[in-house]
N, C-alpha and C positions, 0 to 999 in steps of 0.2 A: 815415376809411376803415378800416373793420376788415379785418384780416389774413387770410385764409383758412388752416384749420386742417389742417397737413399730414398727409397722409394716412400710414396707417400700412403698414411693409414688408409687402409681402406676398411668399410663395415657391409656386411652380407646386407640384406632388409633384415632381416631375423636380430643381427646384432645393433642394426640402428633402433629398431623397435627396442630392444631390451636397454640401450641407451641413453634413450628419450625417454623410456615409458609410456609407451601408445604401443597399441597395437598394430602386428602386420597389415591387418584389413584396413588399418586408419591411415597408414604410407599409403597403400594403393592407390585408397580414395583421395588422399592429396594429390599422388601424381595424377590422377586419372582427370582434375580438374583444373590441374596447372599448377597448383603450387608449390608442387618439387619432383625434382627429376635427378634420374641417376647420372652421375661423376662419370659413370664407365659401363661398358656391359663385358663379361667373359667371354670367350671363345666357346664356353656353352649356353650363352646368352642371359646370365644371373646377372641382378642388377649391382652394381657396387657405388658405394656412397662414400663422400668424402668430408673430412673437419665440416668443412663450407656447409656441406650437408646437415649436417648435426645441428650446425647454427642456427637454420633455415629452420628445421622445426621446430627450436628451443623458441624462434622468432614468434610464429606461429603458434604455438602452444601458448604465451604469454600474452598475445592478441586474443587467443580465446579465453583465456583467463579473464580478460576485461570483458567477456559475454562479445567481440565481435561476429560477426558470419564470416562463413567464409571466404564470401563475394567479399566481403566488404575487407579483408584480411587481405586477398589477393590484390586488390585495387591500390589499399597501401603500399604494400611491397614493390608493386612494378611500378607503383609512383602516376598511377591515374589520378589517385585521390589524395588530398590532403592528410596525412597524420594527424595533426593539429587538429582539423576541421573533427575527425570521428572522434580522437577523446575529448573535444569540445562537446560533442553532442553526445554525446557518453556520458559526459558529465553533468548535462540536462536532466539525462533520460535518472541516473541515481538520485540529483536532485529530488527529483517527484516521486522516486520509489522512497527515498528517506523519509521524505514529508508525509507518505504514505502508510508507512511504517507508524511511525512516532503517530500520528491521530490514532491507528489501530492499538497501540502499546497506548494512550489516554483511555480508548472505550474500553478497554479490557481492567486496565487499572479501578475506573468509576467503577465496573461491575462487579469487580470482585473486593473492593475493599471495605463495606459496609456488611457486613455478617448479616444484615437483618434481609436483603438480595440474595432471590434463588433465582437464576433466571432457566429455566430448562429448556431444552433443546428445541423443546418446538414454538418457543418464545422470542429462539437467540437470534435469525434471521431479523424479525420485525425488530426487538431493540437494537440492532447495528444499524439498522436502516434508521429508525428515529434519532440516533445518537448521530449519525450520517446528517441527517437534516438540520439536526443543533449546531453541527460545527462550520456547513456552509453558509448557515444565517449569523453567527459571531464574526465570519469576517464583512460582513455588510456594517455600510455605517450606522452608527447608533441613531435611533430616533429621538428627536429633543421630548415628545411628551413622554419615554424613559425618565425623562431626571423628576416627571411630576413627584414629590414623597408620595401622597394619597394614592397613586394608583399603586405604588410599591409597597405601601403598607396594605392594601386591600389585598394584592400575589400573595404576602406573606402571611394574612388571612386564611387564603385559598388553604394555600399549601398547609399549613398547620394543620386545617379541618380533612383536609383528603386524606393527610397521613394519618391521618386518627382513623377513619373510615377504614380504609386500608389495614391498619394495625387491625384494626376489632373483627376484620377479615368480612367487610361488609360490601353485598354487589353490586358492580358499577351501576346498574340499572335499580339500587335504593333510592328511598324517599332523598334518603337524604343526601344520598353521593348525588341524585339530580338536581338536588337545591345548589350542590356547590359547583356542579360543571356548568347549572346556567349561571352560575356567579363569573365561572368563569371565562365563560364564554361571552358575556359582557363586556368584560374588560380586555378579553382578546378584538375585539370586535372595533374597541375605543384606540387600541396602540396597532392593529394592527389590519386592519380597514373589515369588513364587510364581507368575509370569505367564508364560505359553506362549509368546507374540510374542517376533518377535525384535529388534519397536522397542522393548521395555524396557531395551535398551542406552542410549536417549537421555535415560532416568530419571536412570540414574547418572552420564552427563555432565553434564546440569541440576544431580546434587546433588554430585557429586567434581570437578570440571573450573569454571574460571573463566568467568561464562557469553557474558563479550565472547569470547576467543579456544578456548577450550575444551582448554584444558590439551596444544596439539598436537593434539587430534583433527579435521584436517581433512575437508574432504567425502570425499576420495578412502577416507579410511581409515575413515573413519564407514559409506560403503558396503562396505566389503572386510569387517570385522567385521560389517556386517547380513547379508553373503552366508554368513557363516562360520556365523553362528549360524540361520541358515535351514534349511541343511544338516544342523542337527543334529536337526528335527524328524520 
């Protein structure tokens, strides 16, 4: 007596959804773009899915897990497109969100770690943008009249006097805050040629100032000296 040969699992859509974890509307939508399709249909025309089936969306669901589309998902699987080639570039596109990341986790660090920094809300735009502008100029190469002492002893000058200014809560447009933004607009002018803007100040903290913490020049005082040197246009 031969054995009869046991039939193979089959899952309703309803039970492969609950399966996988996706919802019914999200099979549909795969099949309905190609990239999966029912094992069988019943004699009342319901769709039925097989192991294979299951795999197929576990496949899928791990594709999108890496952020693929699902053009770019289907392409893999039927084998148009390279594997290798998308989580190659996949792993470009993370590269540049990490490095993304990590400069954003530095400017939040710098502004929140000096207690004497309040930056509020309608400040916080323009200092990411200035801190923005610092980290594009640190990876530029160093200019040699950076290594002059004198002119790094004269910044260290600057900075001392603005932050005092600043502490004493005095405004950018004072006697005196103007005495030190033409100081330092001077010597922006000597390292850092001839430029009218008053963000050529974050030229010469990219090339005099350390480019992780920046020599003391916090956001707070990085915008108090933009304000200073504004004024003087």
């Amino acid at each position: 007596m031969t054995k009869a040969t046991p039939r193979r699992r089959r899952w309703r859509i309803g039970e492969l959804a609950e399966a996988t974890g996706v919802t019914v509307r999200t099979l549909h939508h795969y099949e309905h773009i190609g990239l999966l399709s029912a094992a069988e249909r019943t004699d009342g025309g319901h769709r039925m899915y097989d192991r294979d089936s299951v795999q197929r969306v576990n496949q899928i669901l791990a594709l999108r897990e890496l952020s693929f589309s699902l053009e770019e998902i289907r392409g893999a699987m039927e084998g148009s497109s390279s594997l290798t080639d998308l989580l190659r570039n996949h792993l470009e596109r993370i590269e540049v969100q990490v490095e993304r990341t990590t400069q954003l986790r530095d400017r939040l660090r710098n502004m929140t770690t000096d207690d004497e920094v309040h930056v509020s809300v309608d400040e916080l735009p323009a200092t990411l943008d200035a801190m923005s502008r610092v980290e594009k100029r640190a990876q530029t190469p160093r200019c040699r009249c950076a290594s002059d002492p004198n002119r790094e002893e004269r910044w260290q000058r600057i900075h001392k006097e603005l932050r005092d200014c600043m502490i004493r809560g005095e405004h950018p447009c004072s006697e005196r805050v103007t005495a030190v933004a033409l100081q330092a607009r001077s010597l922006i002018t000597e390292v850092a040629g001839a430029e009218s803007t008053a963000s050529t100040i974050l030229k010469v903290l990219a090339r005099l100032s350390a480019p992780r913490n920046l020599a003391g020049w916090d956001p707070g005082l990085m915008q108090y000296l933009d304000l200073a040197l504004a004024a003087l246009q």
